[in-house]
Residue, then its C-alpha position, 0 to 999 in steps of 0.5 A: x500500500x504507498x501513500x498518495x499526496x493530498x494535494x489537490x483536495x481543498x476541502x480537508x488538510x492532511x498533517x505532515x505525520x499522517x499518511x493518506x492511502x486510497x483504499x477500497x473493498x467489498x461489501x457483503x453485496x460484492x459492491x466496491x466500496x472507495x475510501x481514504x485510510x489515515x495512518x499516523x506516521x509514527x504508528x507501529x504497524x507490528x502492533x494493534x491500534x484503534x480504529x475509526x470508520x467515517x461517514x459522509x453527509x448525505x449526498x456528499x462524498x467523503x471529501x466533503x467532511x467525512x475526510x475532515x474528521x478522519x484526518x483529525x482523528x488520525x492526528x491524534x493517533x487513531x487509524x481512520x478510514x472515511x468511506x464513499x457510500x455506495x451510489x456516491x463519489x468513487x464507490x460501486x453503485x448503479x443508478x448513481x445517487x439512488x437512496x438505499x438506506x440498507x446497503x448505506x448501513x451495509x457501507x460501514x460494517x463493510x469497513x469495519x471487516x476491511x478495518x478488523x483485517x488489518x493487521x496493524x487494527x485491534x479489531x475488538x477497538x473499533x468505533x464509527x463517526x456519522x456527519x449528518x445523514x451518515x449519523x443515522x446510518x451508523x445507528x442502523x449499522x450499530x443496532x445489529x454489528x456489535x462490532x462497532x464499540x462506541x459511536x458519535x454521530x454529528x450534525x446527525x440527521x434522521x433520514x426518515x424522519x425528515x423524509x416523512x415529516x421535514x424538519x420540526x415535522x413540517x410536512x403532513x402526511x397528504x403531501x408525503x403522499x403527493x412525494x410518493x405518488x411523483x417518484x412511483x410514476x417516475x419508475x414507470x418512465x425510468x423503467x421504459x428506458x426514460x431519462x433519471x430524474x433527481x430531487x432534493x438536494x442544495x440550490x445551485x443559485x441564490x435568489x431573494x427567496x432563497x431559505x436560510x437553510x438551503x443557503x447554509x448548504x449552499x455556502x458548502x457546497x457550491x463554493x470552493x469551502x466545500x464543493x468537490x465533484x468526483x472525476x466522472x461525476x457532474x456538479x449538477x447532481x452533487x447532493x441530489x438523490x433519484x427522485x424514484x429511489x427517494x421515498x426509500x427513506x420514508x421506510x427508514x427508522x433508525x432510531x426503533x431499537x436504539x437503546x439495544x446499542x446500550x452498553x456500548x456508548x453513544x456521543x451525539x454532537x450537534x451545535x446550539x443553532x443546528x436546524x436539524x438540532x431535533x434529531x440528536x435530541x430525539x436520538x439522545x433521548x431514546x437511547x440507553x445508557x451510556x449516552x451523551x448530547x454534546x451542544x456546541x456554542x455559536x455553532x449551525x448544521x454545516x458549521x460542524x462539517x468542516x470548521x475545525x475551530x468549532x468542531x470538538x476534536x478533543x472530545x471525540x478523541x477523549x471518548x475514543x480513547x476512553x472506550x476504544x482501550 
């Protein structure tokens, strides 16, 4: 395995004492799964270490966020693999962006049997972060891969729920309804062969009319803080799922049997003026002991992808290393 230079990637840094390896693998479903793994330097690969998987916002691509955190997390000593759900960036995956909240679960216990047979990973240390949507998808991986020994998630969103409901529980259940009905006649057109259609997703301008949220998003993705299109891959659908796969989410309830993680513990982050704030709420909640919600000042959503001066990277280290011993 040789190290690849991070030049070129504007939307992370990686120190000088760690190493960058472009890695893939398979998943139980025999896809190729794409991911960067972050070593440190000066870590003894004749031994065992702890390890980290990580995860992507939904939509994005592990360039985008996923690869902030992974190499943080390596800075300070862990062996962290950032992955590319499957559908997304340069992972396997046919139509790209379709929603498939199972195989996304399926993506990080895959990682986690890439990582376990590693010889220089203790695979009984090993532990997962979530960004975002990808928060809920390492929920779902945990309540059935006890191998996962302490997970966080941050800025976490519940997928289904903000596809059934939208945030603060917004939508009713007729315009869901409405969502659904538009995304089944579009199976009938992709089916005969039609053109894909997408949905969903961060506006590609801003105009006077444009939400606060979507110009949080916005700020992200479509400047160069956090924009990033893999090579193959058009910008106009970064960020956008398929409109027939969509409601695919709308059958998602990851946090049903959260509190059977338990003893093994949970760490959600979100900042104070996070408008998906709800969701590590509603997740803290439900689950048992051991459990923490850890509110950052002054900080929004998108503020926790990438800003490292809010991003709490010692207390995500500190509770690695106190249960991932």
């Amino acid at each position: 395995m040789e190290p690849i230079t991070a030049k070129g990637y504007t939307t992370f840094e990686v120190s000088d004492n760690v190493a960058l390896y472009k890695v893939s693998f398979k998943n139980q479903y025999q896809m190729t799964v794409a991911g960067h793994l972050f070593i440190p330097k000066n870590l003894d690969q004749k031994t065992k270490h702890a390890a980290l998987v990580v995860g992507h916002p939904m939509g994005a691509v592990k360039e985008q966020s996923a690869d902030v955190y992974a190499s943080n997390m390596a800075e300070r000593g862990f062996v962290a693999l950032a992955i590319d759900l499957s559908f997304w960036g340069e992972s396997e995956g046919q139509p790209r962006n379709a929603v498939a909240p199972d195989i996304y679960a399926e993506d990080f216990s895959a990682a986690v049997d890439f990582l376990g047979t590693r010889p220089f990973v203790d695979r009984n240390r090993i532990g997962v972060i979530g960004v975002c949507g990808s928060g809920s998808f390492v929920v779902s991986a945990a309540k059935i891969d006890p191998r996962m020994k302490a997970i966080a998630t941050v800025s976490m969103y519940d997928m289904g729920a903000a596809s059934r409901n939208a945030l603060h529980h917004s939508q009713t259940v007729e315009q869901r309804k409405k969502n659904q009905a538009e995304a089944a006649e579009q199976r009938y057109v992709e089916f005969a062969g039609g053109e894909t259609k997408y949905t969903g997703g961060t506006v590609h301008q801003l105009d006077a009319n444009t939400d606060p949220i979507q110009r949080e998003f916005f700020a992200f993705y479509r400047t160069p803080r956090g924009e990033y299109t893999p090579k193959g891959d058009s910008p106009q659908l970064t960020t956008h799922p398929t409109l027939s796969s969509n409601p695919k989410f709308n059958n998602f309830y990851p946090f049903n049997d959260i509190e059977t993680i338990s003893p093994r513990p949970m760490l959600f982050i979100t900042g104070d003026q996070a408008h998906s704030r709800e969701f590590s709420e509603d997740a803290y909640k439900l689950a048992a002991e051991p459990k923490e919600l850890f509110i950052i000042p002054n900080a929004g959503h998108v503020d926790l992808y990438d800003c490292t001066d809010l991003i709490p990277i010692e207390r995500l280290e500190a509770f690695f290393k106190q249960h991932l011993k």
